[in-house]
N, CA, C and O atoms as CSV, one atom per row, in Angstrom:
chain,resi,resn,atom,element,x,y,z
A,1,UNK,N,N,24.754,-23.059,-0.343
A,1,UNK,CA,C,24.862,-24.504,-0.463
A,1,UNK,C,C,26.033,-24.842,-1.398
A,1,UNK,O,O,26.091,-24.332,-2.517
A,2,UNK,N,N,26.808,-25.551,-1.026
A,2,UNK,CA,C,28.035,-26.020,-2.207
A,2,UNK,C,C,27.734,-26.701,-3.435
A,2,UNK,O,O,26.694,-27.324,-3.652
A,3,UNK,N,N,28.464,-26.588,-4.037
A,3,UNK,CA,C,27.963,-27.084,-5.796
A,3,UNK,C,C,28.436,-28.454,-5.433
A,3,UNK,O,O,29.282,-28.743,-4.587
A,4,UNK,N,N,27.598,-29.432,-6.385
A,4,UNK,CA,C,28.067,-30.903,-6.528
A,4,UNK,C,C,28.737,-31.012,-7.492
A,4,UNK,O,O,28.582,-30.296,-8.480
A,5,UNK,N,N,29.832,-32.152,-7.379
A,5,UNK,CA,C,31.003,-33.059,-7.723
A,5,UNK,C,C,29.513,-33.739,-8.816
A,5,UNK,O,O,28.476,-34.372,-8.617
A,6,UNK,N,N,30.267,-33.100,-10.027
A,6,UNK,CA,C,29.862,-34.301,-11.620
A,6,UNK,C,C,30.620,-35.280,-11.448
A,6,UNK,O,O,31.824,-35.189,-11.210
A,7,UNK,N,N,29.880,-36.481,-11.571
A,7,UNK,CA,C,30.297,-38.196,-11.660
A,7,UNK,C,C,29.942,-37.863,-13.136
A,7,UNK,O,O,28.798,-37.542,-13.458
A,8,UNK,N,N,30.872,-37.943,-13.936
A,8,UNK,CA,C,30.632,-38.030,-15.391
A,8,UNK,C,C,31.353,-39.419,-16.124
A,8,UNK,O,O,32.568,-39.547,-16.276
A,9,UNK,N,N,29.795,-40.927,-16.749
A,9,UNK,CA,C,30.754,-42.071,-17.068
A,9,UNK,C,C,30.168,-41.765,-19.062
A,9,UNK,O,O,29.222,-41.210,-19.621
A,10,UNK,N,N,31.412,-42.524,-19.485
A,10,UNK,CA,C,30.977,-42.295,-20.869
A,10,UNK,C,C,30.547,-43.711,-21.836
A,10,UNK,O,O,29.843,-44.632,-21.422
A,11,UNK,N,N,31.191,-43.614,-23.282
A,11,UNK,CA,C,30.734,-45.095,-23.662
A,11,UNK,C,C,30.216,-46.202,-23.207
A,11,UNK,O,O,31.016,-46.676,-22.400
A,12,UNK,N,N,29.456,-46.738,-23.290
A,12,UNK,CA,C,29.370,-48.213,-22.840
A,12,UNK,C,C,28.971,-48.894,-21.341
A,12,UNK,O,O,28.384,-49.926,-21.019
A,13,UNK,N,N,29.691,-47.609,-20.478
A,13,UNK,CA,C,29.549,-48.067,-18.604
A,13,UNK,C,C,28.067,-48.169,-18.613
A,13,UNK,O,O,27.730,-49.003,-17.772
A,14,UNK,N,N,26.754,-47.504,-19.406
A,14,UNK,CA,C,25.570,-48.177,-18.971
A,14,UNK,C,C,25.243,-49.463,-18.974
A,14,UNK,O,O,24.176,-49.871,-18.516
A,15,UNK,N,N,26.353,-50.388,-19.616
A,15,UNK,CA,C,26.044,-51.474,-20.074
A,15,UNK,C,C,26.807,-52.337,-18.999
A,15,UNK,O,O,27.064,-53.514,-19.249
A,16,UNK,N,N,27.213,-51.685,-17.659
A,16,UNK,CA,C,28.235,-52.714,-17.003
A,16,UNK,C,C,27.558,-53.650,-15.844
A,16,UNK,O,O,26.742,-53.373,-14.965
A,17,UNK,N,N,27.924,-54.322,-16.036
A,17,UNK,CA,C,27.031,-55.476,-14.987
A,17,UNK,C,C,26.493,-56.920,-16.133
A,17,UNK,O,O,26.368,-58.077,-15.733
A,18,UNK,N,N,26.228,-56.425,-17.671
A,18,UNK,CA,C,25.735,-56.960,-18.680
A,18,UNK,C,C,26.921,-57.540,-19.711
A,18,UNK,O,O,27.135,-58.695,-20.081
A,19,UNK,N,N,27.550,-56.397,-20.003
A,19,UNK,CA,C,28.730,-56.756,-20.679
A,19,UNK,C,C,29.677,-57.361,-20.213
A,19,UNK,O,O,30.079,-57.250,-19.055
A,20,UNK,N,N,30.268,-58.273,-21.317
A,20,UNK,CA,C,31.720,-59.390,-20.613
A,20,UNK,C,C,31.523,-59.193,-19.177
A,20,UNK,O,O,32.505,-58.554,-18.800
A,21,UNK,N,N,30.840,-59.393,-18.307
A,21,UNK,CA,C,30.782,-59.458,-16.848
A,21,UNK,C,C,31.314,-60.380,-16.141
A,21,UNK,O,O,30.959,-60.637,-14.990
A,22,UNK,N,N,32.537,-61.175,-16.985
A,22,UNK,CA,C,34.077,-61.783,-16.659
A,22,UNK,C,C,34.815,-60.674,-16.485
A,22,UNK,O,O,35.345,-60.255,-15.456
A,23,UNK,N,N,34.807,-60.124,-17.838
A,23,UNK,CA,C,36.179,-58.884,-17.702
A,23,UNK,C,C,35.705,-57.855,-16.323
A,23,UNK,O,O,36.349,-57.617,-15.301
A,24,UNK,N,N,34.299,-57.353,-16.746
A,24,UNK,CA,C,34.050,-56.234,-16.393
A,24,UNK,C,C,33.509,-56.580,-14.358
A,24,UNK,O,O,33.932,-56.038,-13.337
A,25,UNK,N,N,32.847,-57.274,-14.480
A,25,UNK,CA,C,32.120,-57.656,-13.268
A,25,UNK,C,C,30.837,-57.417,-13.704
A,25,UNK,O,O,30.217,-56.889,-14.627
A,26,UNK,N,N,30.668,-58.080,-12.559
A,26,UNK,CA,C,28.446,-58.182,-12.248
A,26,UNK,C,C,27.877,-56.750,-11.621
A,26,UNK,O,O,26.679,-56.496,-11.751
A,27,UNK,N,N,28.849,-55.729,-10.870
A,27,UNK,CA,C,28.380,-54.489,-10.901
A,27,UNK,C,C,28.019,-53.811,-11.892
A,27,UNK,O,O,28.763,-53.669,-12.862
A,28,UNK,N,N,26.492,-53.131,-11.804
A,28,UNK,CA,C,26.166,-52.501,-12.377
A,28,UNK,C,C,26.402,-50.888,-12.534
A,28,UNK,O,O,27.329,-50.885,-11.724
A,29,UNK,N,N,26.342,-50.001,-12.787
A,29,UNK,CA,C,26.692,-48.654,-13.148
A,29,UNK,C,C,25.830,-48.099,-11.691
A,29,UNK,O,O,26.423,-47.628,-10.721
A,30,UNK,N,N,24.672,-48.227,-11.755
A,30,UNK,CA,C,23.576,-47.791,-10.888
A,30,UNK,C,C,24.170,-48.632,-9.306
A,30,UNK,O,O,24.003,-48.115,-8.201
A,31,UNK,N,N,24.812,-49.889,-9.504
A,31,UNK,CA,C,25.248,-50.350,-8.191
A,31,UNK,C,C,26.138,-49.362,-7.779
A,31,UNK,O,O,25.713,-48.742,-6.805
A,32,UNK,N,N,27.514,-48.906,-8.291
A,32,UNK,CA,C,28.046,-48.240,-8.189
A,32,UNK,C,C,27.824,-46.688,-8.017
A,32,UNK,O,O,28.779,-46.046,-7.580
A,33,UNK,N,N,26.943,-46.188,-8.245
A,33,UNK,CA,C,26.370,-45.015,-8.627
A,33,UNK,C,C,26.232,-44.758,-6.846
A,33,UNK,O,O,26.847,-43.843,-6.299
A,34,UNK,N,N,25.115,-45.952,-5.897
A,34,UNK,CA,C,24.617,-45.958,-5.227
A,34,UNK,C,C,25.686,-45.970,-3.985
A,34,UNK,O,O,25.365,-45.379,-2.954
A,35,UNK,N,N,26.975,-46.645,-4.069
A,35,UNK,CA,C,27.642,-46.535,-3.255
A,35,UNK,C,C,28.691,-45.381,-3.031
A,35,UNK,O,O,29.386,-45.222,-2.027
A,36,UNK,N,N,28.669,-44.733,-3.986
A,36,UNK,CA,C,29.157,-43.437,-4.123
A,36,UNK,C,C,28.483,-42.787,-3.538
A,36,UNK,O,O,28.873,-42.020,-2.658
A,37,UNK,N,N,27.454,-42.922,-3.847
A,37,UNK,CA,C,26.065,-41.771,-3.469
A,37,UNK,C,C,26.306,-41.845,-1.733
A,37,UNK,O,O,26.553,-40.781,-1.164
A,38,UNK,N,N,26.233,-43.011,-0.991
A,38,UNK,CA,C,26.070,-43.117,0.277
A,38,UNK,C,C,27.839,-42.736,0.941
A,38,UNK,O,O,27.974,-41.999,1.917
A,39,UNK,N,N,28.684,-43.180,0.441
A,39,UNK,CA,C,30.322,-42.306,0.678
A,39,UNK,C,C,30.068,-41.024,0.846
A,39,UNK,O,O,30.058,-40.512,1.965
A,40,UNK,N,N,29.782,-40.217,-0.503
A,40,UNK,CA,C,29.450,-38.837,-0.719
A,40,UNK,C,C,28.632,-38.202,0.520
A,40,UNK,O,O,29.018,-37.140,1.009
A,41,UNK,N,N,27.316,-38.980,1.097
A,41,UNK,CA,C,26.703,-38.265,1.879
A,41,UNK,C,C,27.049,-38.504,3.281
A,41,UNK,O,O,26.614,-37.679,4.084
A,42,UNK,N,N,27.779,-39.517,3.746
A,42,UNK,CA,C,28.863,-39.419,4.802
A,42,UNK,C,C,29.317,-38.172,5.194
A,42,UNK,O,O,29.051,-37.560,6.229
A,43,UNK,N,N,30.296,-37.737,3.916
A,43,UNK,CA,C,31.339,-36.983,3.947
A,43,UNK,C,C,30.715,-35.382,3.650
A,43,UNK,O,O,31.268,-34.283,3.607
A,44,UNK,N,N,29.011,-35.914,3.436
A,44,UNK,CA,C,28.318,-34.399,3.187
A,44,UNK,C,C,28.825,-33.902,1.875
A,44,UNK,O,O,28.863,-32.672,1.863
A,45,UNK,N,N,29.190,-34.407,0.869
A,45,UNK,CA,C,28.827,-33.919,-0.331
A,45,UNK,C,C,27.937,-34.338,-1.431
A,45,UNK,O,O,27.641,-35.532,-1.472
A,46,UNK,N,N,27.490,-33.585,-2.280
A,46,UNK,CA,C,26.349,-34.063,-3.105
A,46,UNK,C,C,27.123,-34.181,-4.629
A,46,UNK,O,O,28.009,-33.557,-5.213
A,47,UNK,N,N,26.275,-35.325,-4.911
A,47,UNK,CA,C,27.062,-35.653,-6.095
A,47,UNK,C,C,25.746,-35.823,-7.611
A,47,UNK,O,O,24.790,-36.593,-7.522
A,48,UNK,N,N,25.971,-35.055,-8.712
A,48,UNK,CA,C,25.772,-35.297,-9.778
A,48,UNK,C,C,25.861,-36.073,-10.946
A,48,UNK,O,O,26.284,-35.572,-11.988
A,49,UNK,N,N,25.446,-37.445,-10.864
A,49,UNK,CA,C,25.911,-38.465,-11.612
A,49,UNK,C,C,25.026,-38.604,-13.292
A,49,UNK,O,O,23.818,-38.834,-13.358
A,50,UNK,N,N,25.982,-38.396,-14.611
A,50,UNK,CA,C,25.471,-38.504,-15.398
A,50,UNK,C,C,25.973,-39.158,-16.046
A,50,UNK,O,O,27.112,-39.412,-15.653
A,51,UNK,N,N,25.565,-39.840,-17.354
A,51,UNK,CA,C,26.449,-40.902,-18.632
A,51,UNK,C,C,26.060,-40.773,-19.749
A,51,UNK,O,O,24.843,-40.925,-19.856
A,52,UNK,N,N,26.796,-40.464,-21.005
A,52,UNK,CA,C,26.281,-40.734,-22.237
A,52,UNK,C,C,27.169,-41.455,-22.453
A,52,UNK,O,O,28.184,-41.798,-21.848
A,53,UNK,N,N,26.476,-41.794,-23.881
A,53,UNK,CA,C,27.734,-42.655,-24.774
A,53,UNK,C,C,27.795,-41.701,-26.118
A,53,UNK,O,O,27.670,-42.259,-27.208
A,54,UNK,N,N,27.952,-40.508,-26.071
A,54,UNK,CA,C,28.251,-39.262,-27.011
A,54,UNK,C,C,29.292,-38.550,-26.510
A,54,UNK,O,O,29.253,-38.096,-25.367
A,55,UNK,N,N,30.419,-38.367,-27.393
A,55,UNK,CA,C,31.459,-37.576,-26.764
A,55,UNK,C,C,31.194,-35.993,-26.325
A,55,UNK,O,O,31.892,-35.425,-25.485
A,56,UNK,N,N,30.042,-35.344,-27.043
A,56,UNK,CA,C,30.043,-34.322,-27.051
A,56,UNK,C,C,28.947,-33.584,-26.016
A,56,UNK,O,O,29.002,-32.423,-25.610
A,57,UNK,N,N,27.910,-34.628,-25.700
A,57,UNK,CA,C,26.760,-34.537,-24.493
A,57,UNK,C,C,28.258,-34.704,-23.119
A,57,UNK,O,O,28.084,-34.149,-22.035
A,58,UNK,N,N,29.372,-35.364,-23.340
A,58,UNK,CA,C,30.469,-35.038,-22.337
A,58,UNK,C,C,30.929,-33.796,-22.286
A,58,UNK,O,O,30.698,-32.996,-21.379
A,59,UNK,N,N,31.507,-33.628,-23.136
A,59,UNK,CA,C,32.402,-32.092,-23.128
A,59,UNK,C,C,31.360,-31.092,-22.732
A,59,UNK,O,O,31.647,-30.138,-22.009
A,60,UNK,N,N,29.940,-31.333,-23.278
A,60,UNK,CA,C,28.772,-30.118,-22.888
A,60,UNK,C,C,28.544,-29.822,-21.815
A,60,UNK,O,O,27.996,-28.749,-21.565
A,61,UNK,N,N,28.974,-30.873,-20.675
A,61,UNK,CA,C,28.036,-31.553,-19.304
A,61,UNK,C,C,30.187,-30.564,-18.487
A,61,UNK,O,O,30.029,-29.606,-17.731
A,62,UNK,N,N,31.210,-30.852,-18.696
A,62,UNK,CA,C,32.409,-30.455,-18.558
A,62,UNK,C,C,32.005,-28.811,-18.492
A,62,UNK,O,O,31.891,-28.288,-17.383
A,63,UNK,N,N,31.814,-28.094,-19.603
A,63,UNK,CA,C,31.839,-26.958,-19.815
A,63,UNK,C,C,30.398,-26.292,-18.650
A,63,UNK,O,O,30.370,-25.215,-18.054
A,64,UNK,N,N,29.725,-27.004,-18.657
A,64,UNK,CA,C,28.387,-26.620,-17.701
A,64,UNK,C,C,29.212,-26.861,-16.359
A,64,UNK,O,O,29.598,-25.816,-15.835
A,65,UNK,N,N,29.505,-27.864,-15.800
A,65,UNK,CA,C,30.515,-28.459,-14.834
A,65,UNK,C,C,31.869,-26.917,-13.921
A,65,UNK,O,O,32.392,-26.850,-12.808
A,66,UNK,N,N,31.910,-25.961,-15.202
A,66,UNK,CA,C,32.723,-25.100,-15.315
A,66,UNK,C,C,32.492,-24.037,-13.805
A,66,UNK,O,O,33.178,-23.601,-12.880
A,67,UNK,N,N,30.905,-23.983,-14.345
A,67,UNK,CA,C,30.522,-22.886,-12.986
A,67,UNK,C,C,29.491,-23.592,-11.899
A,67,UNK,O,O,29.128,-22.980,-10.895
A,68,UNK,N,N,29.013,-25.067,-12.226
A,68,UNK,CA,C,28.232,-25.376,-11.525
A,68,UNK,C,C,28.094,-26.597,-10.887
A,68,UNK,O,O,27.105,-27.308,-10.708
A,69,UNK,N,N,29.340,-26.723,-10.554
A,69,UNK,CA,C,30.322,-27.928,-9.706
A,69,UNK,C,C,31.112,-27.549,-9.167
A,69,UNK,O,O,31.427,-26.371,-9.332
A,70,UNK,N,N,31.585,-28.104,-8.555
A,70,UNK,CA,C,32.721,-27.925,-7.175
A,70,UNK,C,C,34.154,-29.041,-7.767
A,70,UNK,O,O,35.351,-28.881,-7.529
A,71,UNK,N,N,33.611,-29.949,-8.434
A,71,UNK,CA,C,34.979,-31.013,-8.930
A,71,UNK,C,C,34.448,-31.931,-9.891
A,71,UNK,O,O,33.256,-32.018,-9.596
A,72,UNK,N,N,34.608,-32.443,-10.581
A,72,UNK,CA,C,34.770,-33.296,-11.742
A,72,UNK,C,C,35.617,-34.838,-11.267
A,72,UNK,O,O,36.828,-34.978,-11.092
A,73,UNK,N,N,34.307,-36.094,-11.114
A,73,UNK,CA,C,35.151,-37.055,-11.128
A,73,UNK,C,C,34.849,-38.143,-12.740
A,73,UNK,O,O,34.002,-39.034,-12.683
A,74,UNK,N,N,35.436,-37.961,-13.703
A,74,UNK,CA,C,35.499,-38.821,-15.429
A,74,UNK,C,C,35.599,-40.042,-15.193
A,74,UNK,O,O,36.537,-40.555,-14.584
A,75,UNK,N,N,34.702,-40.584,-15.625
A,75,UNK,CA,C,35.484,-41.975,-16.335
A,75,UNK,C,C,35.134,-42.064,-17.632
A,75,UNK,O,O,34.020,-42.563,-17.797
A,76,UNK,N,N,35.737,-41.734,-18.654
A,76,UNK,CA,C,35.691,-41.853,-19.967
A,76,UNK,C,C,35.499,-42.506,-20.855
A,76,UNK,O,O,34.886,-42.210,-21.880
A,77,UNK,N,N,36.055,-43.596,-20.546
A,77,UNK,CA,C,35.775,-44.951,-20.965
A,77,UNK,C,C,36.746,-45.194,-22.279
A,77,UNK,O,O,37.926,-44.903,-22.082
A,78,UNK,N,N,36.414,-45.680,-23.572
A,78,UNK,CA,C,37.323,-45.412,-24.490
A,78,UNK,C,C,37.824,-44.291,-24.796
A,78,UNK,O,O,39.010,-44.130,-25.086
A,79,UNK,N,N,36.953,-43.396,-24.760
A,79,UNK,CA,C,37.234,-41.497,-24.461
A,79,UNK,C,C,38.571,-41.349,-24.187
A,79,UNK,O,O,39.338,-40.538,-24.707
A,80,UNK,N,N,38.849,-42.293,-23.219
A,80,UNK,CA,C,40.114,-41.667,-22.402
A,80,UNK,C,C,41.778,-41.669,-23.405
A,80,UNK,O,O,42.780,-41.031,-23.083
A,81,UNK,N,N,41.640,-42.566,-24.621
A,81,UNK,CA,C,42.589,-43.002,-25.108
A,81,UNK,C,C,42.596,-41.954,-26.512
A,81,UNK,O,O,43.643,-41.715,-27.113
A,82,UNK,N,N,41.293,-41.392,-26.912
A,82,UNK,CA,C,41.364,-40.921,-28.095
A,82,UNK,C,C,40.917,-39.076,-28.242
A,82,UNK,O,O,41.298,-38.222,-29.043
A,83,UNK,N,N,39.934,-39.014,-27.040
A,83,UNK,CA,C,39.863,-37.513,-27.320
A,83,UNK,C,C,40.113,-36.408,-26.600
A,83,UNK,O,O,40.082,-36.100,-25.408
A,84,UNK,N,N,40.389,-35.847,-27.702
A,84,UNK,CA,C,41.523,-34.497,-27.493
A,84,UNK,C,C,40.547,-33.277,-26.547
A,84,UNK,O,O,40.660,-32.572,-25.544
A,85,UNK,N,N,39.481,-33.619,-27.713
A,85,UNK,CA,C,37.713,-32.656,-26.806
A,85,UNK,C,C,37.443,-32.654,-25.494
A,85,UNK,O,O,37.120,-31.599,-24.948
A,86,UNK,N,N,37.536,-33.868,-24.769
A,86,UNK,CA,C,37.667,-34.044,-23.243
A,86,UNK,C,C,38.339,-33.511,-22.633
A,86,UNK,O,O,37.928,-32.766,-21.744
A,87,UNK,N,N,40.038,-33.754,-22.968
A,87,UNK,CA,C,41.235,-33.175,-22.124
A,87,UNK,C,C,40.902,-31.685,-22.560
A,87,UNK,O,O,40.323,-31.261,-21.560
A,88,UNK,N,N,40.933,-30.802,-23.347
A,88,UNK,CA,C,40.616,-29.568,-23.760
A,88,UNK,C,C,39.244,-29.519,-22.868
A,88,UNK,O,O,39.272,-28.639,-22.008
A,89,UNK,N,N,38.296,-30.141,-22.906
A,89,UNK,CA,C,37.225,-29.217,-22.258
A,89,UNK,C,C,37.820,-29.262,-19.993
A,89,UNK,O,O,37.615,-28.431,-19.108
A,90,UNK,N,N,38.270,-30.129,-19.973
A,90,UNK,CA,C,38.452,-30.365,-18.333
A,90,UNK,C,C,39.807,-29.356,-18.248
A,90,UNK,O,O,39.668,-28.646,-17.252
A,91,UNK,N,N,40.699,-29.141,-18.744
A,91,UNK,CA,C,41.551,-28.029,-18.769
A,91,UNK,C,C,40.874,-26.922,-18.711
A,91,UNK,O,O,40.957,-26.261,-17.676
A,92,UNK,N,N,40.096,-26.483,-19.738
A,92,UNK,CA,C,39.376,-25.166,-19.530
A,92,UNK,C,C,37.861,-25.387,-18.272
A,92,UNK,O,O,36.824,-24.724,-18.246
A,93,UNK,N,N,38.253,-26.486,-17.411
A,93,UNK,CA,C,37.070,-26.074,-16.786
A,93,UNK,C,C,37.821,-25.534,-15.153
A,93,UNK,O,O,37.299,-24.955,-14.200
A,94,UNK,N,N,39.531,-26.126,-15.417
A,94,UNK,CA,C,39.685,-25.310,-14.280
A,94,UNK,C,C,39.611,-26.095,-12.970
A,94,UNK,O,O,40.397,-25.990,-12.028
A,95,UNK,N,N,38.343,-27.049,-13.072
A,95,UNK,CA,C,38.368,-27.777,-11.614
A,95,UNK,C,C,39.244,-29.039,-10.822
A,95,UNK,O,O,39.532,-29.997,-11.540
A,96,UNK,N,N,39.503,-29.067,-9.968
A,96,UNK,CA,C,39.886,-30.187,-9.775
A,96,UNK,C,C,39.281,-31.949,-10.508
A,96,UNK,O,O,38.417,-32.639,-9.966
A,97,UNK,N,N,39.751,-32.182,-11.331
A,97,UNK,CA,C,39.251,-33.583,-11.811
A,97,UNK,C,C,40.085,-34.362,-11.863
A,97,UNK,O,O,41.261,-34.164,-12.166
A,98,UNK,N,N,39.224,-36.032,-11.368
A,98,UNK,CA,C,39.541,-37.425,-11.260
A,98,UNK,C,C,39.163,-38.026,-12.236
A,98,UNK,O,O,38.031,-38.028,-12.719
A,99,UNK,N,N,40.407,-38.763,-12.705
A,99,UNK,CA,C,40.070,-39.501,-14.001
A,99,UNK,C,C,40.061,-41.217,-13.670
A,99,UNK,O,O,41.134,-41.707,-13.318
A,100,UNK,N,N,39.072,-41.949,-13.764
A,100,UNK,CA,C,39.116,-42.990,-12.955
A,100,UNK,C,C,38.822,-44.013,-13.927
A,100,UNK,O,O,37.871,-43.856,-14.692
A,101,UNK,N,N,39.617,-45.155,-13.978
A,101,UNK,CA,C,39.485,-46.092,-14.629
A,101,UNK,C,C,38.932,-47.667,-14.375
A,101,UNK,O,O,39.570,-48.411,-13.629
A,102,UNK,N,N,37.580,-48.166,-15.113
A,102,UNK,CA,C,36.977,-48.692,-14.342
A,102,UNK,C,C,37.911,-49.905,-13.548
A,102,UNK,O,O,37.473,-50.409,-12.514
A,103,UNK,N,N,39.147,-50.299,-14.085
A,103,UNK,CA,C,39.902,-51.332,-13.548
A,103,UNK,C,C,40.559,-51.065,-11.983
A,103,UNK,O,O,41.184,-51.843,-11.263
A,104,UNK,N,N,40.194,-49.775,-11.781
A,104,UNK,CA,C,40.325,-49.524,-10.238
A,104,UNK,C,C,39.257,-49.079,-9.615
A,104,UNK,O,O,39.567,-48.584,-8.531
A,105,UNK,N,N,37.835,-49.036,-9.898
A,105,UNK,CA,C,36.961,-49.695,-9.257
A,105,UNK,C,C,36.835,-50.842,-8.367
A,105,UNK,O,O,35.730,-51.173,-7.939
């Protein structure tokens, strides 16, 4: 059976649909989650969707990601601007990863 693609979101995205939902929109994390989910099983792949708002429950979930995924799609969230721990752990994981920013959602 093929390994699933980690959906890995970080800071704050649990809160989307709630927060500034001018800036951000009225989608929720789980809305989104769900339409991925149904893309993914189109195309027959299975997808692993997780979120903290801890940098380091990220890099842990990356390094696990290493042997027991097929690809890595990030959204980091503020992550993306400040840590070094992320880019270092997705380098050493080797896989193909998407770094996606929620403004292209």
């Amino acid at each position: 059976m093929p390994k699933p693609v980690f959906v890995l979101n970080g800071p704050n995205l649990n809160m989307l649909g709630v927060r500034e939902p001018a800036i951000y929109g009225s989608d929720t994390l789980s809305d989104i989650e769900q339409r991925l989910a149904a893309r993914a099983k189109a195309l027959g792949v299975t997808i692993d969707f997780r979120q903290s708002n801890h940098e380091g429950e990220l890099v842990g979930w990356i390094q696990e990601a290493r042997t027991a995924a097929s690809g890595l799609i990030l959204n980091a969230a503020a992550l993306t601007h400040t840590s070094v721990a992320l880019l270092d752990a997705v380098a050493a994981s080797e896989l193909a990863t998407i770094e996606v920013h929620l403004s292209n959602i």
